[in-house]
C-alpha positions in Angstrom: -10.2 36.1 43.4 -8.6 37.6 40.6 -5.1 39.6 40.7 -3.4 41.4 39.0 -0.8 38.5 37.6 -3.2 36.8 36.5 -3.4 38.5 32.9 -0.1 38.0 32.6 0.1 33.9 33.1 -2.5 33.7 30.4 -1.0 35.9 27.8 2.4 33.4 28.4 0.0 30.2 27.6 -1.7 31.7 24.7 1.7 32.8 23.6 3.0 29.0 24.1 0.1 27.7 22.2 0.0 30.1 19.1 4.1 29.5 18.7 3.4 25.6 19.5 0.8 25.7 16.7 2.5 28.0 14.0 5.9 26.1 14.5 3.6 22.4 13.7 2.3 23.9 10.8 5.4 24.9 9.1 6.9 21.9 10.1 4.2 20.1 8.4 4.5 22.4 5.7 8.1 21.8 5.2 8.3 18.3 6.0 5.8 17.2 2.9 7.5 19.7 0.7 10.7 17.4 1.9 8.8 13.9 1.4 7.6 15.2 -2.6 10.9 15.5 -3.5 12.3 12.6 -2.0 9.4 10.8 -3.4 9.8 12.2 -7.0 14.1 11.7 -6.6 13.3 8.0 -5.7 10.4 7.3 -8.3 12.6 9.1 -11.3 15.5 6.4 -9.9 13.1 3.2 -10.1 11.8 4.4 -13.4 15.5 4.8 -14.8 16.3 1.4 -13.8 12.9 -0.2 -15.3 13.8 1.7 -18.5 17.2 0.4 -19.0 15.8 -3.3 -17.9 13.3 -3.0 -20.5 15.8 -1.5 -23.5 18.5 -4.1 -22.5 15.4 -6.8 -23.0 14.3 -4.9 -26.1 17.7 -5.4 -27.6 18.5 -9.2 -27.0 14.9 -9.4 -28.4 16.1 -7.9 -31.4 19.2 -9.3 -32.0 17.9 -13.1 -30.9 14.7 -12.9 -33.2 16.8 -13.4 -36.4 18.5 -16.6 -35.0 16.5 -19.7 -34.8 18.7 -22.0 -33.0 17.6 -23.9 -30.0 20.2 -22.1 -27.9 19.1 -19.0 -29.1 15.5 -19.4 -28.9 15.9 -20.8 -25.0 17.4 -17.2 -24.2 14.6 -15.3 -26.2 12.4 -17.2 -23.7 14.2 -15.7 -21.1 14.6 -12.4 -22.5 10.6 -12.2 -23.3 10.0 -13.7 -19.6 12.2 -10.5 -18.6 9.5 -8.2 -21.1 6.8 -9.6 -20.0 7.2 -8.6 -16.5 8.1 -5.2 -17.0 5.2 -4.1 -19.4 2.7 -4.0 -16.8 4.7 -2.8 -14.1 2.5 0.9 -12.4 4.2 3.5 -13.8 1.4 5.7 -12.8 0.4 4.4 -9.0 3.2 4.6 -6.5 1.2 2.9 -4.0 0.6 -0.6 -6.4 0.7 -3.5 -4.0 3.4 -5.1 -4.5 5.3 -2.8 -6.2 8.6 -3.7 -4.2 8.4 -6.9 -4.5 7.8 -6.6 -8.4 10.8 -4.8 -8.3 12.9 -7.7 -6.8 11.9 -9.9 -9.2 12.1 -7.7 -12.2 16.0 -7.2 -11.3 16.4 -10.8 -10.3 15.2 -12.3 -14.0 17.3 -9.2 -15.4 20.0 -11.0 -13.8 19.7 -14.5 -15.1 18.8 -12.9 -18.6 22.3 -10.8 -18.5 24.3 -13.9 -17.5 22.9 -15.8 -20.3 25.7 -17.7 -21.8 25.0 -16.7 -25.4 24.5 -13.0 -24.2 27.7 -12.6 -22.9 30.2 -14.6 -25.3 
């Protein structure tokens, strides 16, 4: 038997699920406009820190090519161990396997390159 509320309770649930629905989709809307730019803040920050890896190595390569000591040449094996990891690293595929843990190792070799002994006196 229908009555006369009966209208009425379905224009509430058809009301609940339009609002339900429109609410998702501009939360989805605004929550991967949200994610691009935390994405592209984050991937300008790694590619900053590769850079200046790679123009520190660049330098030390420089200024260690024109020495030919065994000191020297030791360090320009570090330095180009340091180069050598960076030149492949995706610039282009955020989703490289791997990519974090490239990372690691890229700033832990920049580490043992910076505290070289005949770098820093």
């Amino acid at each position: 038997m229908v009555t006369m509320c009966d209208p009425c309770l379905l224009l509430s649930s058809r009301f609940q699920a339009e609002g339900y629905r429109e609410g998702f989709d501009e939360g989805t809307r605004l929550g991967m406009l949200e994610g691009r730019t935390h994405g592209a803040s984050h991937g300008a920050r790694v590619c900053a820190e590769v850079s200046f890896y790679y123009g520190f190595a660049l330098t030390w390569k420089c200024l260690l090519d024109n020495k030919m000591d065994a000191k020297s040449r030791k360090h320009l094996k570090c330095v180009d161990g340091l180069m050598s990891m960076i030149q492949p690293f995706p610039y282009e595929n955020p989703q490289a396997e791997g990519l974090l843990e490239n990372m690691q190792k890229i700033r832990t070799k920049f580490r043992q390159v910076a505290l070289c002994p005949s770098l820093v006196s």
